[in-house]
N, C-alpha and C positions, 0 to 999 in steps of 0.2 A: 120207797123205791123212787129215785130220781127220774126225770124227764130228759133224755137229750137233747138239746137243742140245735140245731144244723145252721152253720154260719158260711155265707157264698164267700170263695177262698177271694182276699183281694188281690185287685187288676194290679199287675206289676207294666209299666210301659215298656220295657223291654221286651213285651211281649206283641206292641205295637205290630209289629211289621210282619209278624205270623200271622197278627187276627187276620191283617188285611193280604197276605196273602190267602188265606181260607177262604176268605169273601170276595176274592178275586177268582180264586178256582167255582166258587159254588155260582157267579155269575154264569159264568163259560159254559159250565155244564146244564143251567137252565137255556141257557141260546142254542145249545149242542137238540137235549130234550123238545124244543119247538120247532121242528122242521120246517114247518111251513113258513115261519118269519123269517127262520135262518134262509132259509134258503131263497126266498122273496129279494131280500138285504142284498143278495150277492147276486143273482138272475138280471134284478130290476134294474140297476145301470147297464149292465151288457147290452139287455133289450135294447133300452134306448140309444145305446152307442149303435148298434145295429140299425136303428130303427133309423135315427138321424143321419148315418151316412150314406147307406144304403137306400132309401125312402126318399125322402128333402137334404140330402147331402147336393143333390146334382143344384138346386135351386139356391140352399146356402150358401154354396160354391161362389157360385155366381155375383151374389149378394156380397161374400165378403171380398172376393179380389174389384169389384166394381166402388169399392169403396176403401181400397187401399192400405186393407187391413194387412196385406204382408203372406195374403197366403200363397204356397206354393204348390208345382205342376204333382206336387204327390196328391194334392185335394181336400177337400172339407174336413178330412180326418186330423189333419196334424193341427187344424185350430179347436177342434170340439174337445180334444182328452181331458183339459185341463177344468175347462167347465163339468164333463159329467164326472169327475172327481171330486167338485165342490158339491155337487147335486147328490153323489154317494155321501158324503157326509151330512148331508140334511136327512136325506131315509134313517141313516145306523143314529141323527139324534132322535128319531120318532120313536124308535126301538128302543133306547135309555131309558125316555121320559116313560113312557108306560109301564118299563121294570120298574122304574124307581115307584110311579104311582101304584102297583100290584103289593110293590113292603110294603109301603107303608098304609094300605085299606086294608090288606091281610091279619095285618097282626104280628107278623113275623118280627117286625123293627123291634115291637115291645118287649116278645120273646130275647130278642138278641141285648136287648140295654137288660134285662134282668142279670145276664151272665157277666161274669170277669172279663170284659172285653173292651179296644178301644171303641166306643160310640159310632168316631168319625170311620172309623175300617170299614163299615155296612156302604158309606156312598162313595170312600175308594175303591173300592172293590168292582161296584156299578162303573166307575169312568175309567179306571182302566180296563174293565174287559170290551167299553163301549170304544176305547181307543184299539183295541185289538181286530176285536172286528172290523172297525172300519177300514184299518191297516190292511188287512185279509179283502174288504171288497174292493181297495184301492191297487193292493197290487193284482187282483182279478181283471179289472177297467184297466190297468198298464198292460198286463199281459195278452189281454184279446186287442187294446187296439197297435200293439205292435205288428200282433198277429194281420190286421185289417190293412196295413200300410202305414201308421202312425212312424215317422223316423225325423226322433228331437236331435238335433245337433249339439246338444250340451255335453260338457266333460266332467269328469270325476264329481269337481268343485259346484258345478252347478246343479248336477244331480242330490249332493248331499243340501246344496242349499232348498231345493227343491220340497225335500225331503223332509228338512226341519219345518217349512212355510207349512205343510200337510199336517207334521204334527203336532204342529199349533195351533191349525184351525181346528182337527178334529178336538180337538182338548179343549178349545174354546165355544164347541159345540155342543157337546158332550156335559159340560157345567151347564150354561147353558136350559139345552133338555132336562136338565137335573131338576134346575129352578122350576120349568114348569111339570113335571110331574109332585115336586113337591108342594104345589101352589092349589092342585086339583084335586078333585075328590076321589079319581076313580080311573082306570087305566082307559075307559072310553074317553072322557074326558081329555087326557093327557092325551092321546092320540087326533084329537081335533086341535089341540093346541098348539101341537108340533109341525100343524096344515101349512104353518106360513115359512119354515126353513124346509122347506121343500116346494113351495112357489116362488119366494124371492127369488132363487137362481135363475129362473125364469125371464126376467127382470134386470138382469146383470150383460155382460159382455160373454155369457156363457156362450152361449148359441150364434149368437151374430153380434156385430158391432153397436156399439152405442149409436155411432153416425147413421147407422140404417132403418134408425126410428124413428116413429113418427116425434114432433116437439113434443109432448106432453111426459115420453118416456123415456127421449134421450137424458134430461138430467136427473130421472130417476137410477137410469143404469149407469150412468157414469158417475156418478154420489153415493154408492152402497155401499157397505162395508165385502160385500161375493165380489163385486168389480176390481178392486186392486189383487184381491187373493189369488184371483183366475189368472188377472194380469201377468203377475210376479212368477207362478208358474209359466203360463206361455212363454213370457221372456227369456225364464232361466233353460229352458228345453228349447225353446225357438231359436230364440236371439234375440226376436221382436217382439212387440205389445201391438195389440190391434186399438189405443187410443193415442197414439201419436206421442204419449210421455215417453219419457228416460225409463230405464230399470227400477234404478236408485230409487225416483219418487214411487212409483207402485209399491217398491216393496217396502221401503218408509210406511208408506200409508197401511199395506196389510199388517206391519206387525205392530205399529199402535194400534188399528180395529182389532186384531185379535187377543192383544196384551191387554186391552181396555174390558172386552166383552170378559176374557177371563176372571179379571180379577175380582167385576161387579158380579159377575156372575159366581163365582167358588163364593163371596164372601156373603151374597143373599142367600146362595144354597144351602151354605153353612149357618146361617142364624135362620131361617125356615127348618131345617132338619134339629135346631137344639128347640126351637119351640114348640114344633110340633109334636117332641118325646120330652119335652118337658115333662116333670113328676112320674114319669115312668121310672 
C-alpha cells in the first residue's frame, strides 16, 4: 500500500494582486476588530484641532499674525488644519509599525510564506490599509475643521494637488513605520519607536511659525522634512506659506523629502522583511 504524499499547489503570480488584496482586507478588518486604537487614530487629531483652537488658538492667533505669517480675520484655524494632518499621519504610522511588528513576533508571517502566496502582499496589505486609514482620519480633520471655521481659498487644481502631497506623505510614512516595526522585537517596542513622528511635527511650522522660536529651534523647524509638507499644503489651500518662500520651492522641497524617505524606506522594508523570513 502506497503512501500519498501532499505537494503545496505552486504560486502562480497572477495571482499577485488577490493575495494582496486578501491582505489588505484582513488588515482593515483587524483595525475595524481594535476599537480602541481605531478609534483613538480618528478622535486624537480632532481633540487636538479642538484643543488648539479653542484653548491656545486666542494666543497662537496672536503669535502668528504678529509675525506675519499671513493669517486671516477667520483665526488660528485656517493656519493649524494643515499641521494636524501631518500630525494625523504620524499617529496612523504608530498604528502600522506595531501591526506590522504583532506578524511578524506572532508567527503568522511564517504561516502566510508556508502557502502559495506572494511573500511581499503580507506588507502590502499593511501600507495600504495604513494609507486608508489615515485617508479616513484625514478627511475626519478636513471635515470638523470646516465645521470649526477653517475656509481654504483653493480651486479644483489646488485641492487635487493638495491631495496627492497627502498621499505621499502618508505612503511615505507608512513604509517608513514599516521599517521600524520590522526592525523591533515586539509591538511595545515598535510603539516606542514611532515616539518620534509623532513629536517632530511639534517641531515644524505645524502650530506656529518657524520665526516665532526661540534661535536654537528656528533652524530646526525650518530644515525638517514636516516643514515643507505643512507648507505646500497651507499654500495650496491658503495662497500663502507662513515662511516667507514661493509655493514652488516648498513643494519642490516636500516631494523630494517624501520621494526620498520612500524610496529608502520601501527598499530597507523590503530587504528587512526577506531577511527576516528568510528559510521560512
Amino acid at each position: 500500500m502506497s503512501t500519498a504524499t501532499y505537494h503545496a499547489p505552486a504560486y502562480r503570480p497572477a495571482y499577485a494582486f488577490s493575495d494582496t488584496g486578501v491582505m489588505i482586507a484582513r488588515s482593515l478588518r483587524r483595525s475595524v476588530r481594535d476599537p480602541e486604537a481605531f478609534i483613538t487614530a480618528l478622535a486624537l487629531p480632532v481633540t487636538l484641532m479642538l484643543l488648539f483652537v479653542y484653548v491656545f488658538g486666542g494666543a497662537f492667533d496672536a503669535g502668528v499674525q504678529a509675525s506675519g505669517a499671513g493669517a486671516s480675520s477667520a483665526g488660528y484655524v485656517n493656519y493649524v488644519v494643515p499641521g494636524l494632518i501631518v500630525l494625523c499621519a504620524g499617529f496612523g504610522a504608530g498604528t502600522t509599525a506595531v501591526a506590522v511588528a504583532t506578524d511578524m513576533s506572532s508567527g503568522i508571517v511564517d504561516r502566510f510564506r508556508s502557502m502559495p502566496m506572494a511573500a511581499w502582499s503580507v506588507l502590502a496589505g499593511q501600507i495600504v490599509a495604513s494609507l486608508a486609514r489615515n485617508l479616513l482620519a484625514t478627511a475626519l480633520v478636513i471635515a470638523v475643521g470646516l465645521g470649526i471655521g477653517w475656509r481654504p481659498v483653493a480651486g479644483p487644481a489646488q485641492w487635487l494637488g493638495a491631495i496627492a502631497m497627502i498621499v505621499g506623505f502618508i505612503l511615505a510614512m507608512s513604509w517608513l513605520a514599516a521599517c521600524f516595526g520590522l526592525l523591533v522585537g515586539g509591538p511595545e517596542a515598535a510603539n516606542g519607536a514611532t515616539f518620534a513622528l509623532m513629536f517632530i511635527p511639534y517641531l515644524s511650522t505645524a502650530f506656529v511659525p518657524a520665526s516665532s522660536m526661540t534661535r536654537v529651534l528656528r533652524p530646526v523647524a525650518a530644515n525638517q522634512p514636516f516643514t515643507p509638507v505643512i507648507e505646500t499644503m497651507r499654500g495650496l489651500w491658503m495662497g500663502h506659506t507662513s515662511t516667507g518662500t514661493s509655493l514652488g520651492h516648498e513643494a519642490l522641497l516636500a516631494a523630494v523629502y517624501c520621494a526620498a524617505i520612500l524610496v529608502i524606506a520601501a527598499t530597507t522594508g523590503s530587504w528587512l522583511f526577506r531577511h527576516r523570513t528568510a528559510g521560512h
